[in-house]
matplotlib code that plots the C-alpha trace (Angstrom):
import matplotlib.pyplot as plt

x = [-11.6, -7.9, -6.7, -9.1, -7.2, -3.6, -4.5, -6.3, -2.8, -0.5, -2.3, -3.0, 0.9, 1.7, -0.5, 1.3, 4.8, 5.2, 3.2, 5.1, 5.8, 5.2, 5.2, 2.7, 3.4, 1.1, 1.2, -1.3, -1.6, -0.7, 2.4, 3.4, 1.7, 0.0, -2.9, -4.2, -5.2, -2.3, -2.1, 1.3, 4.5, 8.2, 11.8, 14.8, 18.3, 18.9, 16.0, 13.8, 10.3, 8.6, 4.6, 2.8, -0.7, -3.3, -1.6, 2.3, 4.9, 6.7, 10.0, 10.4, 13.8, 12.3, 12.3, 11.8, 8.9, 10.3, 7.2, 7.5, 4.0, 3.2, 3.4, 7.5, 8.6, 7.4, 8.2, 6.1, 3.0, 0.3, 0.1, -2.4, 0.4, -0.4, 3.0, 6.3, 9.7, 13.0, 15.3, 18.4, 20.8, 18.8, 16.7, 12.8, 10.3, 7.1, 3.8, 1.1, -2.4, 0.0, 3.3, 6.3, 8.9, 12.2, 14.0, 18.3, 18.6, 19.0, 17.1, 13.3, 12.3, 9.2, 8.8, 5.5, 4.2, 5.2, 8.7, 9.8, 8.1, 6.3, 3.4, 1.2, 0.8, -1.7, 0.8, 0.1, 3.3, 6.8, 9.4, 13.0, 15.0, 18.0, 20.3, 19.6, 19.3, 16.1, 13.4, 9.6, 6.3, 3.3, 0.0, -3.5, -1.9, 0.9, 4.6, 7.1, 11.1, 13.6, 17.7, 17.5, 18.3, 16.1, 12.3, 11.2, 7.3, 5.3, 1.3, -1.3, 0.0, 3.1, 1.4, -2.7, -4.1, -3.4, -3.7, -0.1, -0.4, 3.0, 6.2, 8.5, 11.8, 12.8, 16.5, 16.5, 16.0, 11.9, 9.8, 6.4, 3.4, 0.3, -2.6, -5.5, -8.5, -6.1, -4.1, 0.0, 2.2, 5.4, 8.2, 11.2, 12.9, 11.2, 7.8, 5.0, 3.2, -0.4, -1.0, -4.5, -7.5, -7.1, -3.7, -4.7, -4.5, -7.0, -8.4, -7.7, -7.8, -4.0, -2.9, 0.8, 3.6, 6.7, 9.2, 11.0, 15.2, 13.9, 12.5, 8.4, 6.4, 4.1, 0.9, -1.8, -5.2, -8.8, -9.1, -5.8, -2.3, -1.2, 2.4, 4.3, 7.1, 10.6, 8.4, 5.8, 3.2, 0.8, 2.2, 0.1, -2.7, -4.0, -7.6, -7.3, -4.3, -6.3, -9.4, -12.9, -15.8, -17.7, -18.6, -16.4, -12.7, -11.2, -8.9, -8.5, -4.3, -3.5, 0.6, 3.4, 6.2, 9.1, 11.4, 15.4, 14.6, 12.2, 8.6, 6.3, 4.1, 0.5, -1.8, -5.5, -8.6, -12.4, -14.0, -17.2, -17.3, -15.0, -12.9, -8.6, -5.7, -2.4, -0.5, 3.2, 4.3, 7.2, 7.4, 5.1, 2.5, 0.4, 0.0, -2.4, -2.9, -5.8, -7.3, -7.7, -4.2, -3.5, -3.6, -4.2, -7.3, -8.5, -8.6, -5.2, -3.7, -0.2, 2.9, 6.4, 9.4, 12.2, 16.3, 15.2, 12.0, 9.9, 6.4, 5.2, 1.3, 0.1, -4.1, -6.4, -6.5, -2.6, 0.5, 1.2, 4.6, 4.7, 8.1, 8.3, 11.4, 10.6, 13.0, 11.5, 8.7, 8.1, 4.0, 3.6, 0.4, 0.6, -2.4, -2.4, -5.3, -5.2, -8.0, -8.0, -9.0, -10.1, -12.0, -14.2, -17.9, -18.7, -16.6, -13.3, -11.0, -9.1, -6.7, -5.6, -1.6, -3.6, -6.5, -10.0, -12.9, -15.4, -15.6, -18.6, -18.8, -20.2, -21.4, -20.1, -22.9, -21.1, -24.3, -23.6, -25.5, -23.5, -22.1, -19.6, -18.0, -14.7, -12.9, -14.2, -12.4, -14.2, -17.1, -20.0, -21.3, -22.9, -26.3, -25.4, -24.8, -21.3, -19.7, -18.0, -17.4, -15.5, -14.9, -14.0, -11.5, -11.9, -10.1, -9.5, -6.5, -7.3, -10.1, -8.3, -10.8, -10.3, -11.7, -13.3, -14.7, -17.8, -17.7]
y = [19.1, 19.9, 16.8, 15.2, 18.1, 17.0, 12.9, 14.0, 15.8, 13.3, 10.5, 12.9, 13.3, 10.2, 9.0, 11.5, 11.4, 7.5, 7.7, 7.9, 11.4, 11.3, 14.2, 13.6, 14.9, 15.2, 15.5, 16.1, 17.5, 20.6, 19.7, 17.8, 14.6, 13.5, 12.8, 12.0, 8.6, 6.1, 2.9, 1.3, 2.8, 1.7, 2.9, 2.5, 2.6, 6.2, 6.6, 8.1, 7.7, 5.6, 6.2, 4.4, 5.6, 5.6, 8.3, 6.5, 6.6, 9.4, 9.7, 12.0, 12.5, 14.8, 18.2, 17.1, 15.0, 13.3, 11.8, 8.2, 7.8, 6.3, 10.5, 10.7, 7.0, 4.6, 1.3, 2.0, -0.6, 1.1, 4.2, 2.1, 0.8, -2.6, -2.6, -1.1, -2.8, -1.6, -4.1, -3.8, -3.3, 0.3, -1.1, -0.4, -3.0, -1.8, -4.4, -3.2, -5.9, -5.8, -7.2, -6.0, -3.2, -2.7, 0.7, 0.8, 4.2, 5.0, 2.9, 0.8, -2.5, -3.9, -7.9, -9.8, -13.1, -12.0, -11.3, -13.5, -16.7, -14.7, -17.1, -14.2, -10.1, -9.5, -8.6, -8.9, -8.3, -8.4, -9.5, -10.8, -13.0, -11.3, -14.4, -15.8, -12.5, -13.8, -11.4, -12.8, -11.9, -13.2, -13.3, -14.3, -17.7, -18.3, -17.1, -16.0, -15.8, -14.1, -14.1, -11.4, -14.3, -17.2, -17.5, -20.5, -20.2, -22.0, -22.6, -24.7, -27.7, -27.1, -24.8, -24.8, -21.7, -20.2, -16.9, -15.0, -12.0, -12.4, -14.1, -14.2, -16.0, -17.6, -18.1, -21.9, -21.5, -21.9, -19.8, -19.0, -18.1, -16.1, -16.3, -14.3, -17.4, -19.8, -19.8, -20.1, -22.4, -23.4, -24.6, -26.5, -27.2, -30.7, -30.2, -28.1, -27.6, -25.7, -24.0, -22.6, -22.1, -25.4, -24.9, -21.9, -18.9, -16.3, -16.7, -18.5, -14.1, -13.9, -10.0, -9.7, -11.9, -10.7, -12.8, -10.7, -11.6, -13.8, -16.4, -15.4, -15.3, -12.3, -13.1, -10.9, -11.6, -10.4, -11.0, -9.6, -11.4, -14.7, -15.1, -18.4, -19.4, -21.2, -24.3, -22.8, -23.0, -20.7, -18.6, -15.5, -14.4, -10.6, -9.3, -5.9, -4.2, -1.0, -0.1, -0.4, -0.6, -4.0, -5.9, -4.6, -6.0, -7.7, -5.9, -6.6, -6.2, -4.0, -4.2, -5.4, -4.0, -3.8, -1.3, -2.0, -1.1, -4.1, -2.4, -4.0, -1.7, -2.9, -1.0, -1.8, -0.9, -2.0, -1.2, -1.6, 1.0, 2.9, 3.3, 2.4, 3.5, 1.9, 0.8, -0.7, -3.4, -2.7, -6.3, -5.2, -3.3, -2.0, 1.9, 2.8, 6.1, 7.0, 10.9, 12.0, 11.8, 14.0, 11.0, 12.4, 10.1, 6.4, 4.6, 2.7, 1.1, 0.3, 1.5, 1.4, 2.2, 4.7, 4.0, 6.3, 4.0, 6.6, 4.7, 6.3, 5.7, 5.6, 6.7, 7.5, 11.2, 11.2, 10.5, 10.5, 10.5, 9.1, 10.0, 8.6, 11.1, 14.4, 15.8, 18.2, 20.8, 21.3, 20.8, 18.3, 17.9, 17.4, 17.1, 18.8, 17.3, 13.5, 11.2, 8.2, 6.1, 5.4, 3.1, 3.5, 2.2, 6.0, 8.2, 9.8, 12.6, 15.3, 18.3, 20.2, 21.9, 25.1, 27.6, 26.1, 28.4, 25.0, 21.3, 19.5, 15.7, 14.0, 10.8, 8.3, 10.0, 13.6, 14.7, 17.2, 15.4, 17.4, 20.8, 21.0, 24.2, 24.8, 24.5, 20.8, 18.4, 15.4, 13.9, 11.6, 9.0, 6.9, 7.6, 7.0, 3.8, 1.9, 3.2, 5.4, 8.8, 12.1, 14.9, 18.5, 20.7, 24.4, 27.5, 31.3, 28.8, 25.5, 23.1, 19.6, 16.0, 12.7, 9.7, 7.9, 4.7, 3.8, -0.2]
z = [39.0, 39.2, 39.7, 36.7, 34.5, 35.5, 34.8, 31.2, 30.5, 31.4, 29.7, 26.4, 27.0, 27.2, 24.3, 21.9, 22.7, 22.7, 19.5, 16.3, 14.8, 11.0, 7.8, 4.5, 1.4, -0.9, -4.9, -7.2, -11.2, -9.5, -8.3, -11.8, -12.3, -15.5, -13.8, -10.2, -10.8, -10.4, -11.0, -9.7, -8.1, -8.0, -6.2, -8.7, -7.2, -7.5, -5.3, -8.1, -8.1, -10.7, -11.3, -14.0, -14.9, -17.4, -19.2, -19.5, -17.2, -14.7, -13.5, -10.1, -9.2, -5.7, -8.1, -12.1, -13.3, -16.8, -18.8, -21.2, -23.0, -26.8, -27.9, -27.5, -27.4, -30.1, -28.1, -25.7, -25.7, -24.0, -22.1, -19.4, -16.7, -15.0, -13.2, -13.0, -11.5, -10.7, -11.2, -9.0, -12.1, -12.9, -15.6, -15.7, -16.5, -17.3, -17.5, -19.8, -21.4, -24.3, -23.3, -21.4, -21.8, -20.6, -20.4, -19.6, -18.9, -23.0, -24.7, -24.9, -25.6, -26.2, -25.2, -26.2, -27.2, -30.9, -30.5, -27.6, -25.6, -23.0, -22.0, -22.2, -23.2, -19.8, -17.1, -13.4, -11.8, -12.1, -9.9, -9.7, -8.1, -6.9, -6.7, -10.2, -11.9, -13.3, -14.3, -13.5, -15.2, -13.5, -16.4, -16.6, -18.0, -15.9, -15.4, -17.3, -16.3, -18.5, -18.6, -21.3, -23.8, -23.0, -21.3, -18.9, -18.3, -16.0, -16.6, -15.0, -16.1, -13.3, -11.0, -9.0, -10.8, -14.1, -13.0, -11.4, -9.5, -7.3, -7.6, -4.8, -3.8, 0.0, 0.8, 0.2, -3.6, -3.7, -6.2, -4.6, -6.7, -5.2, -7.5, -7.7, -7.0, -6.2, -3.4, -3.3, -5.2, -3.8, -6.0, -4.5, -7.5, -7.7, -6.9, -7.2, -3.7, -3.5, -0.1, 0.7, 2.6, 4.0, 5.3, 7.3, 4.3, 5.3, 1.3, -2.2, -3.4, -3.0, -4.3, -3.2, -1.4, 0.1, 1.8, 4.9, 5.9, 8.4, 6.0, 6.6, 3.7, 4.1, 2.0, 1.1, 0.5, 0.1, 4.0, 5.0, 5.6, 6.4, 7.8, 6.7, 8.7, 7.2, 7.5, 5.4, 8.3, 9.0, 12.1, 12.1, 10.6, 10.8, 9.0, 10.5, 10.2, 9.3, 11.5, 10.2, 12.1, 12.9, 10.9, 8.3, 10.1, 7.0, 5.3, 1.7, 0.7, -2.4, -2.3, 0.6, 0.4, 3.3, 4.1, 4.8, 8.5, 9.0, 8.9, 6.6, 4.9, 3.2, 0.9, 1.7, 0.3, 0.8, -2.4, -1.7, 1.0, -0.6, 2.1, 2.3, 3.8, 4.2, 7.7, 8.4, 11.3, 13.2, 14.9, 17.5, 16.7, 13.4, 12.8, 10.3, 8.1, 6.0, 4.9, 8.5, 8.9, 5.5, 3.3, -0.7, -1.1, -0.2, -3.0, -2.7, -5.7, -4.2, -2.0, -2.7, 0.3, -0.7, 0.3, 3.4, 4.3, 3.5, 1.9, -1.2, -1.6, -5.0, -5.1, -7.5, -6.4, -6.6, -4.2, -0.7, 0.7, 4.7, 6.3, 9.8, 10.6, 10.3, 8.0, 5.8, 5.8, 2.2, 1.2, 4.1, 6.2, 9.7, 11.4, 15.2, 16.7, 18.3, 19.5, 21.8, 22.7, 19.0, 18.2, 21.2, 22.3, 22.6, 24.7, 23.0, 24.2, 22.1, 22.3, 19.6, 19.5, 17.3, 18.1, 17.4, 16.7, 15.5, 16.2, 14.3, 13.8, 10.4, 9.6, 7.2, 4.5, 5.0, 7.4, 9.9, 13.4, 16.1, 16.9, 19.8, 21.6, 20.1, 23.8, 24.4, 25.1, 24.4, 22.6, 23.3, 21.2, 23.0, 21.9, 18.0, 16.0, 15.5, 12.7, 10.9, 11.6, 11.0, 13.6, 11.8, 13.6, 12.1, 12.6, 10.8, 8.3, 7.8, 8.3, 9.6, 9.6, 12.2, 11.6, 14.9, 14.7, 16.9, 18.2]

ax = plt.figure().add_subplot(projection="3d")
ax.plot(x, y, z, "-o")
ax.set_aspect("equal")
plt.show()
């Protein structure tokens, strides 16, 4: 018995100490947001936090929230954010259904098919190419690009689908388009090339593209990402980045976005069980967070990294904040309880860094089906279904939840 106490130690030591070490911060209306529910998120150069929502725009500088809305600036379009992009000369781009506005730090402008030759008011995403300067809109009809005097715009007579969710740039001058039923177009300056399904892309439902230093083209789709190499092959593709139990394993992709160190971090979210959570990919392996690690809510709606590679998760029940170094201790969450091996086909094992006076596991439905003594230190599941399911950790302070997945 000795000896089984000493091995559970070490390999409980082992599994948290080569694990990574990370601080969630959490903010809600109570902490200074118009609302909870967010709709896009953006880093400007200062390192301020941009947060479009329903309700206008924020700016969070780490300690002041300034609000933009249709109430105190009359060039605002709508107060219902699509997008919002920080372009690397400090200017804010905001998308909206009814066109495009720009903000220098002073002043607003408003940009729609009335004023200017934007192909079309309903933005999907904006982007820009950082060697030409150019500024890109992506539409239900197409894409726009904008010099701030002149606009180029692309439609299906150039490119495969009409419809522009992404626009991203690779080192050898190509435009890439992701579209939303369509696929990828890839534009060499001569041609117009359509990628898909039957190259090897996990789905024609194409949400987000980034494009990494190394030349790979990071797609996201409705059944996770597809990695194209510098030959625009398909080298990697992975549908479950962030763990759901069989046969749920795809892993629909909200946002990509990747940090100066390397990691690429995805937004994901399965709406029809409700259930997200976002994870990042060192080069090696994929670490995922959800609400059992502290996460505000899991509805994702998008991710943004910070000049510190901090990811910024934007939710409809507010914002997370994941540092990976732990740096601060204001308002964060960390969660003293691990579980492995998770998932599992029934047997886990736990230990807890805080006094526990309850343990109870739930089902995905929020059922109570087991009571455990509070000095446990593992659970048996062998008898219940594969799925989803949620272990409470209670004591006199706090009440802390784990997510275990039964295969």
């Amino acid at each position: 018995m000795i000896l089984k106490k000493i091995i559970f130690f070490l390999v409980f030591f082992c599994f948290v100490f080569t694990s990574k070490s990370q601080l969630i911060t959490n903010y809600t209306v109570a902490d200074g947001l118009i609302t909870d529910f967010i709709e896009c998120i953006d880093i400007d150069i200062n390192n301020n936090v941009w947060i479009g929502t329903s309700q206008g725009i924020q700016k969070f500088d780490g300690v002041n929230w300034l609000n933009y809305n249709t109430s105190n600036i009359s060039q605002i379009l709508s107060d219902n954010i699509k997008d919002i992009y920080c372009a690397s000369n400090g200017d804010i781009w905001v998308g909206t259904d009814f066109g495009v506005n720009r903000y220098d730090g002073i002043n607003w402008y408003s940009y729609t098919t009335t004023n200017s030759d934007l192909i079309s008011n309903q933005i999907k995403s904006i982007d820009e190419d950082l060697t030409s300067g150019l500024i890109w809109f992506g539409t239900n009809l197409g894409a726009s690009s904008f010099d701030m005097s002149s606009w180029t715009s692309y439609s299906n007579n150039d490119l495969h689908w009409s419809g522009v969710s992404s626009v991203s740039f690779d080192n050898q001058g190509g435009i890439w388009f992701g579209h939303l039923y369509g696929g990828l177009t890839y534009y060499d300056g001569i041609n117009f090339n359509k990628i898909d399904t039957s190259n090897g892309l996990l789905s024609q439902n194409v949400t987000d593209l980034r494009i990494d230093n190394l030349g790979n083209k990071w797609v996201g789709t409705g059944g996770g990402i597809s990695i194209l190499d510098n030959q625009n092959l398909i080298s990697q593709n992975y549908t479950r980045m962030y763990i759901l139990p069989p046969p749920d394993t795809l892993n629909p992709v909200v946002e990509i976005d990747i940090g100066s160190n390397g990691n690429v971090w995805v937004a994901i979210y399965v709406g029809y069980l409700a259930e997200g959570g976002v994870a990042y990919f060192d080069g090696v392996d994929w670490q995922d967070f959800d609400i059992s690690d502290g996460l505000i809510g899991p509805n994702i709606r998008g991710i943004a990294i910070d000049i510190y590679n901090n990811a910024w998760v934007a939710t409809s029940t507010g914002i997370s904040k994941i540092s990976l170094s732990i740096s601060s201790t204001n308002n964060l969450f960390i969660n003293p309880f691990a579980i492995f091996p998770n998932p599992s086909t029934g047997e886990y094992f736990f230990s807890s860094s805080v006094e526990i006076s309850d343990i109870s596991l739930y089902n995905s439905f929020g059922m109570k089906i087991l009571t455990l003594n509070p000095n446990a230190s593992k659970i048996n599941l062998k008898k219940f279904s594969p799925g989803i399911y949620y272990v409470l950790f209670r004591n006199e302070e706090k009440t802390y939840r784990k997510k275990i997945i039964k295969i």
